[in-house]
N, C-alpha and C positions, 0 to 999 in steps of 0.2 A: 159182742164187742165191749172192751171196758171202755169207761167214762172215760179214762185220761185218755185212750186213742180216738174219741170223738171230739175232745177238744184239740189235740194233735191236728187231725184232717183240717178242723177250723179254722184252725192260726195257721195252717201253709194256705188255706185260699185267700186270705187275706194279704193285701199290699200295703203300703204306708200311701198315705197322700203326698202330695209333693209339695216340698213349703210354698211359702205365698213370696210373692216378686219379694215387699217388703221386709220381710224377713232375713229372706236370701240379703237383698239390701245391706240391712243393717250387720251381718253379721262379718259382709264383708269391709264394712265402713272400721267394723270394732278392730278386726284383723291389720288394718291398714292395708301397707305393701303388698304383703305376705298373703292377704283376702284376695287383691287384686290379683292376681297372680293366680291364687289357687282356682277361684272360682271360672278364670278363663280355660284353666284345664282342665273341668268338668265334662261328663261326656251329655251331649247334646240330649235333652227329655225323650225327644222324639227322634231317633235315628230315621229316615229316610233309605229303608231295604234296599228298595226298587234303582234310587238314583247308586249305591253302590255298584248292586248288581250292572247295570248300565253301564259305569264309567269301567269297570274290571273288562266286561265284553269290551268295550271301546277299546284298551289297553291290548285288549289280542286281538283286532282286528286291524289294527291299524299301522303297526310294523309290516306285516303280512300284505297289506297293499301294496303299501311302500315298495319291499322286495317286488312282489309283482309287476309294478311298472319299473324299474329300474332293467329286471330282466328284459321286458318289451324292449326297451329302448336301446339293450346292450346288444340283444337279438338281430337287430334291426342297423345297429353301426358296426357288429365287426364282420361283416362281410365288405363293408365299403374299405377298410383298414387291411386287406387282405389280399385287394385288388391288384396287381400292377401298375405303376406308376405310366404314367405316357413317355415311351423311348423318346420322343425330342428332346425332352428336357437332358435325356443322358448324352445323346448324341453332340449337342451343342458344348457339352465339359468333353466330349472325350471318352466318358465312361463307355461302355458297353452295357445292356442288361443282361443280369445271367437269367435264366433261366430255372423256375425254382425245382426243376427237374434234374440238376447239375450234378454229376457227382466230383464230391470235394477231393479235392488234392491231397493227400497225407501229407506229401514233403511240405507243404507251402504252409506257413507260421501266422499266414491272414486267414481269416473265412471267409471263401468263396471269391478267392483268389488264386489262378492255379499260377503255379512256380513260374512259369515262364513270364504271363502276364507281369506280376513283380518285379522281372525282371526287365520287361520292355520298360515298364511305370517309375521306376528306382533308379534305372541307370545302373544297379551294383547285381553282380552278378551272384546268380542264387548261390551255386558249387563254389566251393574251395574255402567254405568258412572252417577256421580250427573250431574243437572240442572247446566251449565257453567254461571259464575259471569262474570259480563262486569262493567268496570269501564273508564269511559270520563276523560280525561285527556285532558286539555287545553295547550295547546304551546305555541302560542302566537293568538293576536291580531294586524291586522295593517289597519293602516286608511288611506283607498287608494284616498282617497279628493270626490270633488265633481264631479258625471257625470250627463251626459243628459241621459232622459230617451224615450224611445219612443211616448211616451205620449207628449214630451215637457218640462215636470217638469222638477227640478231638485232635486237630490237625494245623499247622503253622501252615500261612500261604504266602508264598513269593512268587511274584512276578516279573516276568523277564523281556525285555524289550530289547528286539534284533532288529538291526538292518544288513538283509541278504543280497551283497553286489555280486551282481553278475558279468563279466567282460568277455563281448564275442569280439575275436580279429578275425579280418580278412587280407593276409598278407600281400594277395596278386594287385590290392586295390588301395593297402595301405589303410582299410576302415576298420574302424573302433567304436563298440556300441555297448555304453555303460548304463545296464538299468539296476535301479534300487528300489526294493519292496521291506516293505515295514512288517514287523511278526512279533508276535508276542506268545509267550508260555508259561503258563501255571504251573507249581509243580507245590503239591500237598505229601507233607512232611508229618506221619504219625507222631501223635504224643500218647504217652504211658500213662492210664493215671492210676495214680497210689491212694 
């Protein structure tokens, strides 16, 4: 082995001592602010392995309970949520309970309401509604500038704000049912670039 690789091996076993409090002290005193400061964001002489180790385990066990009793408990309530209500309560409105074995009506525009039913409850008779007129009503327009597109392009976006009326008559009855539903549409406009 050469001489300089025995002094090599030497100077890597060897460590620095670690300055003395005083030192440390003073060097932060010369520093000022900037000492204060630095010296609190030193890392600790002595790291404490064990209490990491510990607090990491803590951090993954302890969600994982959490979830665990939350399920117990969700386990445990929606069977109650699931139950039948007690027919008096319906009885005393009037209502009826369906039955959650019921099969639904196509015609009838409620759930779990068949067409006739509606029709005792309403007063207005199911049959004899015309074809309902829809009319597009524009709001506004607004030009929300240029974005990126997935692609890389880029593309102008405008957005469009509708309100879609609906008008059902019933002539035999003389009834008129105007709903309005709010809609909106994006509509991305490539740009070229040069």
């Amino acid at each position: 082995m050469n001489e300089l690789e025995e002094i090599e091996k030497e100077l890597t076993g060897l460590t620095p001592r670690s300055p003395s409090k005083d030192f440390s002290s003073r060097v932060e005193n010369a520093l000022g602010e900037a000492g204060s400061v630095a010296m609190k964001h030193l890392p600790d002489p002595n790291p404490n392995h064990d209490r990491s180790q510990l607090s990491s385990s803590i951090r993954f066990w302890i969600p994982l309970g959490i979830a665990a009793i939350l399920v117990f408990f969700l386990s445990i309530s929606i069977p109650s949520f699931l139950e039948p209500e007690d027919s008096s309560i319906f009885s005393s409105t009037g209502f009826a309970v369906q039955p959650l074995s019921m099969v639904e009506d196509e015609d009838s525009p409620l759930h779990g309401v068949t067409s006739s039913e509606l029709e005792d409850l309403s007063g207005v008779p199911v049959e004899g509604w015309l074809d309902p007129k829809t009319q597009e009503r524009l709001i506004r327009k607004i030009d929300e500038g240029i974005v990126d597109r997935a692609t890389g392009l880029p593309a102008r976006q405008y957005r469009y704000h509708f309100i879609d009326e609906t008008l059902w008559t019933h002539p035999a009855t003389e009834t008129r049912i105007l709903s309005t539903t709010p809609r909106q549409e994006v509509y991305l406009i490539d740009l070229e670039l040069y």
